[in-house]
Short mmCIF file of the C-alpha atoms (twelve columns), coordinates in Angstrom:
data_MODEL
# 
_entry.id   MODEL 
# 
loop_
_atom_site.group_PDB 
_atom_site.id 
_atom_site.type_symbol 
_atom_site.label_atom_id 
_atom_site.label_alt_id 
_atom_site.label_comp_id 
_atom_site.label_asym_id 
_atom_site.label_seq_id 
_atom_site.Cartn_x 
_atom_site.Cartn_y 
_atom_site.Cartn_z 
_atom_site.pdbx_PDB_model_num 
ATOM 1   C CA . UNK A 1   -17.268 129.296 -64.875  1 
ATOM 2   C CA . UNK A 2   -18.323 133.059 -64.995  1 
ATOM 3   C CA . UNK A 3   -17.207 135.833 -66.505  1 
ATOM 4   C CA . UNK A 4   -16.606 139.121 -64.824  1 
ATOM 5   C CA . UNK A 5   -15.239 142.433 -66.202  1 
ATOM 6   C CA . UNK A 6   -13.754 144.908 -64.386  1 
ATOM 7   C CA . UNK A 7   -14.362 148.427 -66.274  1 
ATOM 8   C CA . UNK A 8   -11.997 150.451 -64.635  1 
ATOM 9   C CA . UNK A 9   -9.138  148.003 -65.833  1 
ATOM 10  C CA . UNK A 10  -10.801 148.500 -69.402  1 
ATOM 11  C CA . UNK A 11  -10.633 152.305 -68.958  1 
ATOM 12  C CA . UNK A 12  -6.434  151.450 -67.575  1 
ATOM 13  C CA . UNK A 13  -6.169  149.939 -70.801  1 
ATOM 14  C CA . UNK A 14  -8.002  152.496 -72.672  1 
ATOM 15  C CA . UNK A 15  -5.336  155.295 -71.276  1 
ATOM 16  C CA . UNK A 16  -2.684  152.642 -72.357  1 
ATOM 17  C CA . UNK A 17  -3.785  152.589 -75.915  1 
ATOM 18  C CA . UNK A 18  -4.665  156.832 -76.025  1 
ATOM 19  C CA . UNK A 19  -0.588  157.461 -74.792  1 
ATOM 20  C CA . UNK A 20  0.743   154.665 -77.951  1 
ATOM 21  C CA . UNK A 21  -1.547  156.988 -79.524  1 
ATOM 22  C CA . UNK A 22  -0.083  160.065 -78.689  1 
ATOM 23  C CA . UNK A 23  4.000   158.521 -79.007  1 
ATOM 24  C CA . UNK A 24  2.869   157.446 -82.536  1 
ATOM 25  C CA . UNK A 25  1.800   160.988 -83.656  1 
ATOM 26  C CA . UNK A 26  5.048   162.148 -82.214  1 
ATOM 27  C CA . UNK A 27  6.273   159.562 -84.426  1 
ATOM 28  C CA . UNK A 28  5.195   160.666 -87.102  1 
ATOM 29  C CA . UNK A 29  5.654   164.316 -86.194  1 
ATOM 30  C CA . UNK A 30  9.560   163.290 -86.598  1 
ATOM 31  C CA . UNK A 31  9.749   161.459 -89.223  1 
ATOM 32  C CA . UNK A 32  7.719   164.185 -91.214  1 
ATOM 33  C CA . UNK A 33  10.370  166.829 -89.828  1 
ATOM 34  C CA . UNK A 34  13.639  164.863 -90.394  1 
ATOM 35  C CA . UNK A 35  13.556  162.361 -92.918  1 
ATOM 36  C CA . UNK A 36  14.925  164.069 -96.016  1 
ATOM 37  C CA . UNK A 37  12.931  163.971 -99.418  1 
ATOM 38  C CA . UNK A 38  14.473  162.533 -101.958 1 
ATOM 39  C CA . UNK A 39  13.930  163.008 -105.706 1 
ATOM 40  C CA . UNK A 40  15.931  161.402 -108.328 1 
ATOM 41  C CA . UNK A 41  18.209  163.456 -110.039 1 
ATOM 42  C CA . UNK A 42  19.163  162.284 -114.460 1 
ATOM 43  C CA . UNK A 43  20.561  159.134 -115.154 1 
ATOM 44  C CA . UNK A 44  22.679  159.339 -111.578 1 
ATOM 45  C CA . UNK A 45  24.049  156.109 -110.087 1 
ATOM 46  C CA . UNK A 46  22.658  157.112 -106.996 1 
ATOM 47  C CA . UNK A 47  19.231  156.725 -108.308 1 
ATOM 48  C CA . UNK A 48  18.235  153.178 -107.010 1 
ATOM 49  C CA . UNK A 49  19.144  154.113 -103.954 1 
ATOM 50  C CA . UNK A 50  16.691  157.251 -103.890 1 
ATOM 51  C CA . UNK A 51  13.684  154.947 -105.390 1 
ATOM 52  C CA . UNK A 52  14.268  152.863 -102.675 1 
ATOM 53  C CA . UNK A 53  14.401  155.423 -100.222 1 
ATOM 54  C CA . UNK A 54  10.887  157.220 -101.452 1 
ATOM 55  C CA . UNK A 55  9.590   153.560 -101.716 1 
ATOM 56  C CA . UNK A 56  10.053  153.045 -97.632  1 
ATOM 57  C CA . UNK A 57  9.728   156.886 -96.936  1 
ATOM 58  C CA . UNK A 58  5.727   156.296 -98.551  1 
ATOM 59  C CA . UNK A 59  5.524   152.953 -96.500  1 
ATOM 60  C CA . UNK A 60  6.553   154.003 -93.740  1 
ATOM 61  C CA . UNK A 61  4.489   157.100 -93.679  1 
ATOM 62  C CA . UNK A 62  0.952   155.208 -94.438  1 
ATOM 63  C CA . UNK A 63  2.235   152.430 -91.506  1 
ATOM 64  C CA . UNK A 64  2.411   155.846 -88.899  1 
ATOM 65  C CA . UNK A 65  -0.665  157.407 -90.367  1 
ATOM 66  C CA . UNK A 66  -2.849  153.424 -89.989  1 
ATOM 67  C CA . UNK A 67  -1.281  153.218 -86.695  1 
ATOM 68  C CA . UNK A 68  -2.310  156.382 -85.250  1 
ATOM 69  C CA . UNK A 69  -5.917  155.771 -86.604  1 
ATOM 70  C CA . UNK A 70  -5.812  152.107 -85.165  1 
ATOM 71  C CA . UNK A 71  -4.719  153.366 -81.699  1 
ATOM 72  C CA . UNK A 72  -7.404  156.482 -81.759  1 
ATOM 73  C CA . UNK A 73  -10.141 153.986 -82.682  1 
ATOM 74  C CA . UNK A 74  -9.163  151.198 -80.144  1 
ATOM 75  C CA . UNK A 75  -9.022  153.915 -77.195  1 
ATOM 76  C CA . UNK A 76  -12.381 154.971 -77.956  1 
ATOM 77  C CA . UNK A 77  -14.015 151.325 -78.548  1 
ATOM 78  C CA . UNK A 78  -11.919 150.631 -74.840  1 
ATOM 79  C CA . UNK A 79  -13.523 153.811 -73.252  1 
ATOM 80  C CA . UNK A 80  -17.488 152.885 -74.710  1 
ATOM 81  C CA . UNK A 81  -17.172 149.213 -73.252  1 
ATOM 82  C CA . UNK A 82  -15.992 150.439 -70.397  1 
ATOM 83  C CA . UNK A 83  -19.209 152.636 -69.845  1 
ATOM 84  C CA . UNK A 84  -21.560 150.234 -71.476  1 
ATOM 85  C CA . UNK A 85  -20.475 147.514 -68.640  1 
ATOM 86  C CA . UNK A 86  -20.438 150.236 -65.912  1 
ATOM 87  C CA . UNK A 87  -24.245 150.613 -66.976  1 
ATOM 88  C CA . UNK A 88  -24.862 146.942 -67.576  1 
ATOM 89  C CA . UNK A 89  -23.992 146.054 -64.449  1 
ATOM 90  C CA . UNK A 90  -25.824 149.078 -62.905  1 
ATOM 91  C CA . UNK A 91  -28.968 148.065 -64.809  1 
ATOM 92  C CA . UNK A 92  -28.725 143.979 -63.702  1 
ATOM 93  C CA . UNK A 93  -27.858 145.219 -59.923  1 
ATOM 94  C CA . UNK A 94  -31.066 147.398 -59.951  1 
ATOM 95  C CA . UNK A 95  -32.914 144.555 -61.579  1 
ATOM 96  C CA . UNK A 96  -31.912 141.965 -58.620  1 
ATOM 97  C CA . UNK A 97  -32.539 144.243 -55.543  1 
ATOM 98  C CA . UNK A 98  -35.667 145.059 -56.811  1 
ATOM 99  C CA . UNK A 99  -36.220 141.032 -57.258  1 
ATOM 100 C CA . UNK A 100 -35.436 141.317 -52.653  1 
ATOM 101 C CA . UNK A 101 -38.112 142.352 -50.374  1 
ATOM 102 C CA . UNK A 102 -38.065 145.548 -48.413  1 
ATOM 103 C CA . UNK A 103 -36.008 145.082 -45.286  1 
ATOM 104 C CA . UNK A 104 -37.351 147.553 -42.312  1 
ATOM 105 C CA . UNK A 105 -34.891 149.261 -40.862  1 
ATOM 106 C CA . UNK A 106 -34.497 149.262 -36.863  1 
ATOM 107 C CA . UNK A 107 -33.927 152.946 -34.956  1 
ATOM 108 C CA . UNK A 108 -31.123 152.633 -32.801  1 
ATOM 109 C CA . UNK A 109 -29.373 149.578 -34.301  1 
ATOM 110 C CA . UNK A 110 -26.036 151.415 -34.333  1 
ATOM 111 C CA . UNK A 111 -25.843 152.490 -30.757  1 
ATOM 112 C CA . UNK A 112 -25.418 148.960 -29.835  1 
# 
């Protein structure tokens, strides 16, 4: 069994995770813009109703904010193994055809 990695599918995924990125700033962008703030108002009836509201508002605000930082993170950690395998596998090629012997080259061998 042998494992194999393909960068430029890790950099695909990479551009995956930096657009969920991007749609859950704009996310956030909305909710910051059109959810109303609430603020309880005297002994209203109402007032359960608004706690709850600020309660989820607060949640749901924090979820946005650690999912926008998880997503930024992840796309950078996706780009930097991408490039550290690009150069791994760079560095073990080099490595082997240095391990081969010089191979002379003939003149003419294309006109053949």
């Amino acid at each position: 069994m042998t494992f194999s990695v393909d960068p430029h599918a890790l950099d695909g995924y990479a551009a995956l995770l930096g657009r969920a990125r991007d749609d859950a700033q704009q996310c956030k962008a909305y909710f910051a813009a059109n959810v109303v703030d609430l603020s309880p108002g005297g002994d209203g009836l109402i007032n359960p109703i608004v706690y709850k509201h600020v309660t989820v508002q607060q949640k749901l605000g924090a979820m946005l904010d650690h999912l926008v930082t998880l997503l930024d993170s992840s796309c950078e950690q996706m780009t930097e193994a991408a490039t550290e395998y690009r150069r791994t596998d760079h560095k073990s090629a080099a490595r082997i055809d240095n391990t081969y012997p010089e191979v002379k080259r003939v003149q003419g061998w294309r006109d053949r």
